[in-house]
C-alpha positions in Angstrom: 46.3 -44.7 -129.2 47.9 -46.1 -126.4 47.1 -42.6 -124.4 44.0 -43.5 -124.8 44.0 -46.7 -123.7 45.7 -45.6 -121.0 42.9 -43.2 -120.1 40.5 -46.1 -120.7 41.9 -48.5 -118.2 42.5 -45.4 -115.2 38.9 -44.9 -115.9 37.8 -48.4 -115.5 40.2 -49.0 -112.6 39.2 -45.7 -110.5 35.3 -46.2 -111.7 34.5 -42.6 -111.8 31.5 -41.0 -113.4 32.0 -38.0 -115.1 30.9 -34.4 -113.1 31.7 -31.8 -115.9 29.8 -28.4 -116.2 28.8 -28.3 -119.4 25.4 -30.2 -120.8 27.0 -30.2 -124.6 29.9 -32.8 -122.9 28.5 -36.1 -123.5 29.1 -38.3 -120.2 31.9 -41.3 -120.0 30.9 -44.4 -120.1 31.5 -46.1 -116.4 32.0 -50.1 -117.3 31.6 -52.4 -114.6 34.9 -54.3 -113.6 35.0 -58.0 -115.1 36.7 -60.6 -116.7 35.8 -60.0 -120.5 38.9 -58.5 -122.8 38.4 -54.7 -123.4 36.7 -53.3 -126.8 34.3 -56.7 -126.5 30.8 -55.3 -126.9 29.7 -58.1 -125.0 32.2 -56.9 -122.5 30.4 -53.8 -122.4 26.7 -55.3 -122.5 27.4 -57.6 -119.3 29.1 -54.9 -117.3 26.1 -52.8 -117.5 23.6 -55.7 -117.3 22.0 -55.8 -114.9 24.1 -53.6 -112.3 24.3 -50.7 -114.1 20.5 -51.0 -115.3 19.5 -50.9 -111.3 21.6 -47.7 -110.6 19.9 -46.1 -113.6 16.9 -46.4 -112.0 18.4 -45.5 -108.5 18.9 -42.4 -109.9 16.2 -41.7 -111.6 14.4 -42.4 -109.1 16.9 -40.0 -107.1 16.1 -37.6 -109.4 12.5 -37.2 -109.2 12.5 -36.3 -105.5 14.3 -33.4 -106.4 12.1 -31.9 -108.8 9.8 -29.3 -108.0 5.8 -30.2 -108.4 5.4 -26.5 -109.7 8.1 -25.7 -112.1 9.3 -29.1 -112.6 12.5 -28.3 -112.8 15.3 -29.2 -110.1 14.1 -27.7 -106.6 15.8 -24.5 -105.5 15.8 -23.2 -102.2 13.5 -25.9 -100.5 10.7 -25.3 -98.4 8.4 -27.8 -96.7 4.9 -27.7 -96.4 3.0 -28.8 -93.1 2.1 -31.9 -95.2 6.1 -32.8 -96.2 5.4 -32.4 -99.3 8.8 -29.9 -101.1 8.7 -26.7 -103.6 11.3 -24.0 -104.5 10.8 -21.0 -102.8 10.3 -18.5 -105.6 7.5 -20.7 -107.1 5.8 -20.4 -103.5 5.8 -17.2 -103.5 4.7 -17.1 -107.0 2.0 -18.9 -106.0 0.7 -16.7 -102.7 1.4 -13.6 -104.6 -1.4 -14.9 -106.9 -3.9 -16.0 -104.4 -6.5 -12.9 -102.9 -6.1 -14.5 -99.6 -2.6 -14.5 -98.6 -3.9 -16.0 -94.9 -3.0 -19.4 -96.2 -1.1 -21.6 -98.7 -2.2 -24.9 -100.7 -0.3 -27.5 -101.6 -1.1 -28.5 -105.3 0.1 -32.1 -104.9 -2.3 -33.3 -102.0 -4.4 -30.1 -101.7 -4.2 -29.1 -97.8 -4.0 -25.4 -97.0 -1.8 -24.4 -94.4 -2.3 -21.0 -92.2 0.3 -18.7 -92.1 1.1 -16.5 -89.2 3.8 -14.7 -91.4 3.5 -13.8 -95.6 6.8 -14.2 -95.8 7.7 -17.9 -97.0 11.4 -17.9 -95.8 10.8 -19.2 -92.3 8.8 -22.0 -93.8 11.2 -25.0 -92.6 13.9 -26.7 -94.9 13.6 -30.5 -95.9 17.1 -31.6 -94.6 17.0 -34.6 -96.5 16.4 -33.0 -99.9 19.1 -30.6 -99.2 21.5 -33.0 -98.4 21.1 -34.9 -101.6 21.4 -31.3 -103.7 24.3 -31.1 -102.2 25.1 -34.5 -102.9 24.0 -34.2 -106.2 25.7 -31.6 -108.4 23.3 -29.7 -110.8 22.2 -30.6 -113.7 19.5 -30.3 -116.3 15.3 -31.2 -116.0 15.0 -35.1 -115.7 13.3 -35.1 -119.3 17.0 -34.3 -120.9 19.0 -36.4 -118.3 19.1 -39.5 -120.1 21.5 -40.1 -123.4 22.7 -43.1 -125.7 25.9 -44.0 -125.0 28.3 -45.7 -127.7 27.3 -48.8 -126.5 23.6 -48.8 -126.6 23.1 -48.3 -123.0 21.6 -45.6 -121.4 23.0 -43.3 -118.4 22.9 -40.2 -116.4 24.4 -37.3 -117.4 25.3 -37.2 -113.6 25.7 -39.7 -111.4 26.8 -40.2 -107.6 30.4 -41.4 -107.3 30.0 -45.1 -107.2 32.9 -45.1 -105.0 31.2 -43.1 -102.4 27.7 -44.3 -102.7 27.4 -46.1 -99.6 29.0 -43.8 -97.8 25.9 -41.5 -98.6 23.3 -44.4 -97.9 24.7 -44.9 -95.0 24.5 -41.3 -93.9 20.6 -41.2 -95.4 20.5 -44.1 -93.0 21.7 -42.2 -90.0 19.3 -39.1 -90.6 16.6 -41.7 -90.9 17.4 -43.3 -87.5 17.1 -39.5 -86.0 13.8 -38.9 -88.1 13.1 -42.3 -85.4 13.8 -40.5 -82.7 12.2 -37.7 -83.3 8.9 -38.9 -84.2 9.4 -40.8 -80.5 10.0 -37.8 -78.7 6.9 -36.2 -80.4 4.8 -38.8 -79.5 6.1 -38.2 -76.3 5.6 -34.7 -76.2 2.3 -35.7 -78.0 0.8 -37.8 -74.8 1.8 -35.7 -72.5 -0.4 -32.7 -74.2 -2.9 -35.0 -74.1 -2.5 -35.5 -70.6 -2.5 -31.9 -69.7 -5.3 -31.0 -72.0 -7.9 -33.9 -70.2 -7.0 -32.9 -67.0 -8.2 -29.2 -68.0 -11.0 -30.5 -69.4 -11.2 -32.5 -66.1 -11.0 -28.5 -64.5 -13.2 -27.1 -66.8 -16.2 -30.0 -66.3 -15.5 -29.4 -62.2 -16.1 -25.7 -63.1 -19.5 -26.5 -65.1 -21.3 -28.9 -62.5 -20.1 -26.1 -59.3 -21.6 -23.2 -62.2 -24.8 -25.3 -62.6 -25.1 -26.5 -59.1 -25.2 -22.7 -57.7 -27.7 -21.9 -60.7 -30.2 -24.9 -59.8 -29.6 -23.7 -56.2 -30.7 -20.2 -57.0 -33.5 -21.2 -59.4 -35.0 -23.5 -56.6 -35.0 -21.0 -54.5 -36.7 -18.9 -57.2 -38.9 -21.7 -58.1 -39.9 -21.4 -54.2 -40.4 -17.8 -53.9 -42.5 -18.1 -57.1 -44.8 -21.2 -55.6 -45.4 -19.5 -52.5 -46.6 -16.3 -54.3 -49.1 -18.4 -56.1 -49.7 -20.0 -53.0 -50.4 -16.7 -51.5 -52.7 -16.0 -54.2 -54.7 -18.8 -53.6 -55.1 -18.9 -50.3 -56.0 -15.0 -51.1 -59.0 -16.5 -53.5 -59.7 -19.1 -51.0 -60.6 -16.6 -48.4 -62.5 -14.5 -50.5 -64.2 -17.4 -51.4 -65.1 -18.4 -47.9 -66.0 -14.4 -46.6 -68.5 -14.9 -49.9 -70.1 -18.3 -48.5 -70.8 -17.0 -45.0 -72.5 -14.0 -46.4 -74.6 -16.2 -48.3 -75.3 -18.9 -45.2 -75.8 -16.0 -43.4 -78.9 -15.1 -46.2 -80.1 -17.6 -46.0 -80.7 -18.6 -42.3 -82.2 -15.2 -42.5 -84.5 -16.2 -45.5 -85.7 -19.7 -43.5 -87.1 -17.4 -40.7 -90.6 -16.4 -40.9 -91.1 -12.7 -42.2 -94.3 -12.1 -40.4 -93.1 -12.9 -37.2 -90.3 -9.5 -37.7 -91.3 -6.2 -36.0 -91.1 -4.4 -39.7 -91.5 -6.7 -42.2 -90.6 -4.6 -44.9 -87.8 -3.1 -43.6 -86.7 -6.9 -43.5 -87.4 -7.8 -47.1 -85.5 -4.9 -48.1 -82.5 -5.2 -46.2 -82.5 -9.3 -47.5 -82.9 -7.6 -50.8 -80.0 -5.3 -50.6 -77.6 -8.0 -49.4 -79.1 -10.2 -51.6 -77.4 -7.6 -54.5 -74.3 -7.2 -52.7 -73.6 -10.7 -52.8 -74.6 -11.6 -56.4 -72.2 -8.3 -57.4 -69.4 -10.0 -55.1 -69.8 -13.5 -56.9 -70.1 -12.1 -60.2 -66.7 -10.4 -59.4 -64.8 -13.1 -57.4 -62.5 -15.0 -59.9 -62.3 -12.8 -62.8 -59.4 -11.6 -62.6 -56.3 -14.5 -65.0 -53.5 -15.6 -63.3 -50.4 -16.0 -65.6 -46.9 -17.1 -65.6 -44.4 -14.8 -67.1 -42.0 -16.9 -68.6 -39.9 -13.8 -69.5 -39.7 -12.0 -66.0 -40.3 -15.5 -63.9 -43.1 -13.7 -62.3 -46.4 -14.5 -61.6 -49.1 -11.7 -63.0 -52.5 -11.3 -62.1 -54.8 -9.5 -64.8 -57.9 -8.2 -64.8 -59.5 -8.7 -67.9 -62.4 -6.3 -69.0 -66.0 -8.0 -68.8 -66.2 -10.6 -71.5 -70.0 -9.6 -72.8 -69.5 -7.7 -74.5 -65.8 -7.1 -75.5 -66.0 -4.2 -76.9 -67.7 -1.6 -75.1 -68.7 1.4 -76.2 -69.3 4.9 -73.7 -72.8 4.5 -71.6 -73.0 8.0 -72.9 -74.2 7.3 -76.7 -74.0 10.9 -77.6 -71.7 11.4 -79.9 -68.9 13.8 -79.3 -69.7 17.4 -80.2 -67.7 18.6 -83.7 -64.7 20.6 -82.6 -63.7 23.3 -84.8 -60.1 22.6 -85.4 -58.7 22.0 -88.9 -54.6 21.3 -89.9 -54.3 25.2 -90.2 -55.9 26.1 -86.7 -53.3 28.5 -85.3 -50.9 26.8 -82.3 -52.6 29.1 -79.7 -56.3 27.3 -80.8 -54.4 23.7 -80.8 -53.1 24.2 -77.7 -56.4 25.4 -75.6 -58.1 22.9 -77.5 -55.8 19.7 -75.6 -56.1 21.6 -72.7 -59.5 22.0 -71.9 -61.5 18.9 -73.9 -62.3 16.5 -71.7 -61.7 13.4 -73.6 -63.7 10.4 -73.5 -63.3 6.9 -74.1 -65.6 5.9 -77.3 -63.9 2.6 -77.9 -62.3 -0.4 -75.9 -61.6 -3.0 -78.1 -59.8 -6.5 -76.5 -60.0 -9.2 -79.1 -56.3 -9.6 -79.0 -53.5 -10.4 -76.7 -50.4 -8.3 -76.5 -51.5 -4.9 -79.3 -48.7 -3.2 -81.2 -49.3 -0.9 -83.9 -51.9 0.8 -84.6 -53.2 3.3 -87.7 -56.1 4.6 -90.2 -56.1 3.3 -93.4 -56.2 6.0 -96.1 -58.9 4.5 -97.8 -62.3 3.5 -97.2 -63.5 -0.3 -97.2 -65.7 -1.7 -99.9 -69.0 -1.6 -97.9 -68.4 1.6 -95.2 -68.4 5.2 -95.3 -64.9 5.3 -92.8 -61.6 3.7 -93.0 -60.8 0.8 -91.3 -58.6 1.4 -88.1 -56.4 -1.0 -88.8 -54.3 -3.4 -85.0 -51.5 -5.7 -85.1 -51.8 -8.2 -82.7 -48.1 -9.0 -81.9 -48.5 -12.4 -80.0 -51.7 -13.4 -82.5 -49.6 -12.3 -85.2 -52.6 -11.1 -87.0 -53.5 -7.2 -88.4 -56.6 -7.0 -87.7 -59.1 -4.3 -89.5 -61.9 -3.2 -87.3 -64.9 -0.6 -87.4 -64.0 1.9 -85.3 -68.4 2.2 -85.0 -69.1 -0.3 -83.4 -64.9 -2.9 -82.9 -66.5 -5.2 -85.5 -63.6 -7.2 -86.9 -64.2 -6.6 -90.6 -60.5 -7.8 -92.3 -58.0 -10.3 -90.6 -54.3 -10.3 -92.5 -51.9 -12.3 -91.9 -49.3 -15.0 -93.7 -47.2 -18.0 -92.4 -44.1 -16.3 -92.1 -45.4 -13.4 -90.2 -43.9 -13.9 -86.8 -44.3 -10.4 -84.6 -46.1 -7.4 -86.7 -45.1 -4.4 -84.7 -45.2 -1.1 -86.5 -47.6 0.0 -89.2 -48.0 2.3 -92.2 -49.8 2.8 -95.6 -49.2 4.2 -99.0 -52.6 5.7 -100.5 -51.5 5.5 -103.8 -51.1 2.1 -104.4 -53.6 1.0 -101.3 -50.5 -0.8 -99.6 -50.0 -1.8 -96.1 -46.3 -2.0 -94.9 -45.9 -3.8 -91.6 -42.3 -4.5 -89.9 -41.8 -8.0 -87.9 -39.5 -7.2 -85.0 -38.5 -10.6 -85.2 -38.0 -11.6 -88.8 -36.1 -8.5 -89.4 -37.6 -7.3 -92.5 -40.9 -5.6 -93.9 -43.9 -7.2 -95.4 -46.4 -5.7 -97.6 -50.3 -5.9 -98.5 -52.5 -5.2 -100.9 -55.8 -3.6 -100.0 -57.2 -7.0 -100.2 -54.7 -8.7 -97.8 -52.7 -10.3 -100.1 -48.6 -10.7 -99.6 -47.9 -8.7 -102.5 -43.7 -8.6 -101.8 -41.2 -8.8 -98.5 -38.4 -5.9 -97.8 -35.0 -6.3 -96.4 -33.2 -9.5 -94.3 -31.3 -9.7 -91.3 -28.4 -7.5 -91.1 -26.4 -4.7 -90.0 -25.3 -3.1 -93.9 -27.2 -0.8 -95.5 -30.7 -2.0 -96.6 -30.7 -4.9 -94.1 -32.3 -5.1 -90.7 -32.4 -6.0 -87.2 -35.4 -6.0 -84.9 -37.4 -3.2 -87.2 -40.0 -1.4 -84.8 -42.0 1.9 -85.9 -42.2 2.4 -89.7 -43.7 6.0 -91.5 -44.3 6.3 -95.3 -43.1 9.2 -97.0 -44.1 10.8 -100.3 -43.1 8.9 -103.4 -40.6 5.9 -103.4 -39.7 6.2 -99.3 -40.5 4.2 -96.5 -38.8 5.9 -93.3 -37.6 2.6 -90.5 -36.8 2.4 -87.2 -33.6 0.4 -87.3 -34.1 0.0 -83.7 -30.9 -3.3 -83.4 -28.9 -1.5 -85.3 -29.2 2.0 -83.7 -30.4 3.7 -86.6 -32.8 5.2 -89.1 -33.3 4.1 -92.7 -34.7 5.3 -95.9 -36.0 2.7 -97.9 -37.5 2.3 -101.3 -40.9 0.9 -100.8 -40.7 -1.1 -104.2 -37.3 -3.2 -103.2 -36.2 -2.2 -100.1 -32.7 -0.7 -100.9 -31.6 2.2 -98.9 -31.8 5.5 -99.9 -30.1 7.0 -96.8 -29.4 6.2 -93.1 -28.4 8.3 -90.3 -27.5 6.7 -86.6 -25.2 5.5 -84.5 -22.6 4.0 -87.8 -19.8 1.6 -87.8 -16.8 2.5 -89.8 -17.7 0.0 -92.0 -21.2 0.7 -92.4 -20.0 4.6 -93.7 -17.2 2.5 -96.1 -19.5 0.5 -97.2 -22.5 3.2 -98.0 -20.2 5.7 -99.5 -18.9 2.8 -102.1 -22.5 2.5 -103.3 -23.0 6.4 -103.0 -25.9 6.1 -99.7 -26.4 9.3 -97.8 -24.8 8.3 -94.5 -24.5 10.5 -91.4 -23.6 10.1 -87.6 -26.1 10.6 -85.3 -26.5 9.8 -81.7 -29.6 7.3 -81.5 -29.7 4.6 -79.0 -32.9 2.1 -79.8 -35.1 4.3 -81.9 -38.3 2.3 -81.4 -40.7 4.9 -83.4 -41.0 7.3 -86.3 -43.5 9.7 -87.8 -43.5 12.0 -90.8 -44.6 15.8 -90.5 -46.7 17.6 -93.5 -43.2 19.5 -94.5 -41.5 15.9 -95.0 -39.4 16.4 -91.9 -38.9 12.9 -89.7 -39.5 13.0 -86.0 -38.1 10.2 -84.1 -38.4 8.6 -80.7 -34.8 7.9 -79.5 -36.3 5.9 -76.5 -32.6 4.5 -74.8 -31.9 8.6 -74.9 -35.2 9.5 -73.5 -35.2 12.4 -76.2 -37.3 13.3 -79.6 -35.5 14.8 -82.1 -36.5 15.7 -85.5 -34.7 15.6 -88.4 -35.0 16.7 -92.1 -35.1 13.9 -95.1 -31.4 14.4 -94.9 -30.7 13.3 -91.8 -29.7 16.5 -90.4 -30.8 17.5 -86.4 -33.3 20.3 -86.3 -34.9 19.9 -82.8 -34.2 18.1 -80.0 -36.4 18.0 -76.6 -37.6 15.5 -73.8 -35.8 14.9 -70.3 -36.2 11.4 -67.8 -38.5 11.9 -64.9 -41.9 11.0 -63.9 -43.6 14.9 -63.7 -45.7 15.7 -66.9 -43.8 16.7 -69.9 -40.9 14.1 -68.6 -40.2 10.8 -69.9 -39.9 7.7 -68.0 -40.0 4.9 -70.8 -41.5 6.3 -73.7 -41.9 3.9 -76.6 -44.8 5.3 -79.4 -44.8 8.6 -80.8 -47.8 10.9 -83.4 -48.4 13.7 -85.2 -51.9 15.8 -85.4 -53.4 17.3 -88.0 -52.2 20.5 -87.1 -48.4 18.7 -86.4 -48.6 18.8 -82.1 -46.2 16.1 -81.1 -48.1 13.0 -79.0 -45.9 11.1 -77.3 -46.8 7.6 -75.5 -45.2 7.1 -72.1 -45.3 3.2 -71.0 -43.2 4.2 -67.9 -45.7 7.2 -66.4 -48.6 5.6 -68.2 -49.4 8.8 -70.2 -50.0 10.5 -73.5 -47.9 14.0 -73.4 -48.9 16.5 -75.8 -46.2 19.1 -77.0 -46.2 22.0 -79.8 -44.2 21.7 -83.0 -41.3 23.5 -81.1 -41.0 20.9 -78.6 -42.7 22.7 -76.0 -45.0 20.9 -73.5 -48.9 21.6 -73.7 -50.8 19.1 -71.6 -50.7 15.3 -70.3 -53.7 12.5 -70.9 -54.4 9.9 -68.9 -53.1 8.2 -66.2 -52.4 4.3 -64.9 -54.9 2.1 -64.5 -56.8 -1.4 -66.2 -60.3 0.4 -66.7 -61.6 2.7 -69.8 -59.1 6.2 -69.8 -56.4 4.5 -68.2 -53.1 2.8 -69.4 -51.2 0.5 -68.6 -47.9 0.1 -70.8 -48.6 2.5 -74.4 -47.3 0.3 -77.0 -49.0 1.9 -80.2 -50.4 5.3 -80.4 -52.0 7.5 -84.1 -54.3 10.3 -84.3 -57.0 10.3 -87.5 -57.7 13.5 -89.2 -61.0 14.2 -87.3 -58.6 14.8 -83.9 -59.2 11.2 -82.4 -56.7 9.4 -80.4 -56.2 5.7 -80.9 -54.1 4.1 -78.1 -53.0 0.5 -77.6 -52.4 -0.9 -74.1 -49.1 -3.8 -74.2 -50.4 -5.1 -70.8 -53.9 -4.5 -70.7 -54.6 -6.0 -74.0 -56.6 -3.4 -75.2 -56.9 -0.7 -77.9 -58.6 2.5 -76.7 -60.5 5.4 -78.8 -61.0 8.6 -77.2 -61.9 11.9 -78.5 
């Protein structure tokens, strides 16, 4: 008994709180020194009341900083987040090793996501302070179990700091917190001085803009000056014309306000005033007809002559119409061949009712109310398909819809009476009915499979295929008419294009395009195409394998400058269109060059850039003109 009294009174004396290992060890009871006899409970109630209350919560409140916010249990291994806030280590990694994205971590207390340069969590920084008071702290149990009744009716921690040494530890928390001072002074320090450095690049960067700017307004003025003195010159061209025209016409007339009977041959007179009298109404029904224009594109200034207004479409002064050849699809090559080569064709149709002509093609089916197809013109700048009689250029069918933004190519399915037409610039394909009616739209932009980027030329295979020029993405695509997903493509493809394709199970296969910009389909289902950047056409079977290849850059017949349009015959001769040499070059199946049509010019038979180009079962030529704003028949 008196051992343990003993005991008691070193206890009390020393004021020690108890650090033993074991959790079953219940912890000593750590009274207060004071004047009240030992064994009192009041004794016991006043030491503890309210000191020892207040260091209770101390350490609770101790306590909870060290416990993890993912396991809730006592922090091990420490790492700090961006945002200060502390978890263990292994519950860290726990967490990344869960996340898809292991570019990042989130903190689950205030939510912020931090980048990380490295997955591996170890050289995420320590929080000093929470270290020091683990080490200060000896372990223990999770806070829900760290709290016990004593004897006395009070409660404690199972462990507590040495109250002996306790301000020896505030006092060192005190001294970290002075250098947590100093370091946030130095950083705003080091802060304001990259602020510095960072507005006096900006300061650079700005002097670097107005000296950019300055040299491009300098070079632009001078531009805008070249430009005005062209149309300056132009003017002053018209003005002089204008002036030659007057004098002619004074001139008449002082010779008109002389007496005719007075002249040696009077008739000789009258007819001579006659004659100049034509001459001059011919030169003022010419002067000014030509349209001055500002490219905003090329910053030039264009002058175009545009064909005689009435009437706009003109048909041959020759009103014969042209004898019936006596070719058909199975007319040997030889037959074919002679044929191109020694017809004479003649313009039949020049049709100008809209600016800028892309596409052009015979419907497979006749309009309600004529015995022919329509020959069907989209008007790229208009953004209208226009339907016209081929007879006479009546405009029988305008289609278009608010969304349609540049029609370029154009192709039909004569099964279900559907017009397909791509829109270079909405990247996707729309589709008519018969009737003119947006029945559905194909594809968005995109470089994947089934997607699009400024679509040109488009041919219609048999069944479910619609065969695309691809031309931004460098390829060639095999579409279903009904949705739009690809059945195949072959072209210039990314690695992740093929990755992608072979994980939906797409035909995919390399090829070397470079801005396809026309397609057409042959009677045996192979696909010719118009690799324009290569100056080549190649042709292809429906699996995207090379059969033939031909074409070379130059500006003699049978060579290709800029070609941009491409047809098939009846009888499968190749047509190309040739913007560059202003031509139509005719070739065999086999590649192999027969004849060239046409040449450069604004008038009927002549081009002037070929942007659309088909040729109807009867053998006749359809050709649209970019820059002349025209679209030519000849046969």
């Amino acid at each position: 008994m008196n051992q343990e009294r003993t005991m008691s009174r070193g206890i009390r004396s020393s004021r020690l709180i108890s650090y033993d290992d074991t959790a079953r060890s219940p912890p000593m009871a750590v009274p207060m020194r004071n004047r009240h006899p030992e064994g009192s409970a009041a004794s016991f109630r006043n030491s503890y009341d309210p000191g020892s209350r207040k260091e209770h919560s101390m350490s609770k409140n101790i306590e909870q900083l060290l416990i993890c916010g993912l396991c809730e249990l006592r922090l091990t291994v420490p790492k700090m987040l961006n945002c200060q806030h502390t978890f263990c280590l292994e519950c860290l990694e726990e967490c990344l090793h869960k996340q898809t994205d292991r570019s990042f971590i989130g903190c689950i207390t205030c939510g912020t996501k931090q980048l990380l340069k490295d997955p591996d969590l170890t050289v995420l920084p320590s929080n000093l302070h929470i270290d020091n008071m683990l080490q200060m702290m000896h372990p223990a149990p999770s806070l829900s179990s760290s709290l016990i009744r004593s004897p006395v009716g009070s409660y404690q921690l199972e462990n507590m700091l040495c109250a002996i040494c306790w301000l020896g530890h505030v006092d060192e928390l005190a001294r970290q917190v002075g250098q947590l001072e100093g370091q946030l002074k130095s950083a705003i320090e080091k802060l304001d001085h990259k602020l510095i450095d960072y507005k006096s690049r900006f300061s650079e960067i700005n002097d670097e803009i107005t000296a950019c700017f300055r040299d491009k307004m300098l070079a632009l003025q001078r531009q805008q000056t070249e430009l005005l003195d062209s149309s300056q010159g132009i003017l002053n061209d018209a003005v002089c014309s204008h002036e030659l025209v007057r004098e002619k016409i004074d001139q008449l007339l002082a010779s008109i306000g002389r007496p005719i009977g007075g002249a040696l041959d009077p008739v000789q007179l009258y007819l001579k005033m006659h004659k100049d009298m034509s001459v001059i109404l011919e030169e003022v029904s010419l002067w000014g007809r030509e349209r001055i224009l500002f490219n905003r594109e090329k910053l030039k200034v264009e002058t175009i002559f545009d064909a005689p207004t009435a009437p706009t479409v003109k048909r041959s002064s020759s009103a014969k119409a042209a004898p019936k050849h006596q070719l058909h699809p199975n007319s040997s090559e030889t037959t074919v061949a002679q044929f191109y080569k020694s017809h004479v064709y003649k313009p039949r149709l020049l049709w100008n009712h809209c600016q800028r002509p892309t596409g052009v093609g015979f419907a497979p089916w006749n309009h309600d109310g004529l015995e022919k197809p329509l020959l069907y013109v989209a008007g790229s700048e208009c953004r209208i398909v226009f339907g016209i009689d081929k007879t006479n250029g009546h405009i029988v069918q305008k289609i278009t819809h608010e969304e349609l933004s540049y029609p370029q190519g154009i192709t039909f399915d004569p099964e279900r009476k559907e017009l397909f037409v791509s829109d270079k610039w909405k990247h996707c394909i729309f589709v008519f009915s018969q009737e003119g009616q947006l029945l559905r739209k194909l594809c968005t932009k995109g470089d994947q499979a089934g997607q699009l980027r400024s679509p040109e030329g488009i041919a219609f295979c048999t069944g479910d295929c619609l065969f695309v020029c691809d031309t931004g993405n460098d390829r060639i695509q095999c579409l279903s008419t009904t949705d739009g997903k690809a059945h195949s493509q072959f072209g210039r493809l990314t690695k992740d294009q093929l990755i992608k394709a072979s994980q939906t199970k797409i035909s995919s296969r390399m090829v070397d395009l470079k801005n396809p910009t026309d397609i057409a389909v042959q009677k045996n289902a192979s696909v010719l195409v118009l690799d324009a950047g290569n100056r080549r056409v190649k042709l292809f079977n429906k699996y995207g394998e090379q059969l033939l290849e031909f074409g070379q850059t130059g500006t003699i017949n049978g060579q290709f400058q800029y070609p941009e349009v491409i047809g098939v015959d009846p009888a499968g001769f190749i047509l190309v269109g040739d913007g560059g040499n202003a031509k139509i070059l005719v070739y065999r199946p086999n590649g192999q060059f027969v004849t060239a049509l046409g040449s450069r010019g604004d008038s009927a038979g002549k081009f002037n850039w070929i942007s659309g180009l088909c040729v109807s079962k009867d053998w006749e030529i359809v050709i649209s003109d970019y820059k002349n704003h025209a679209v030519q028949l000849i046969s």
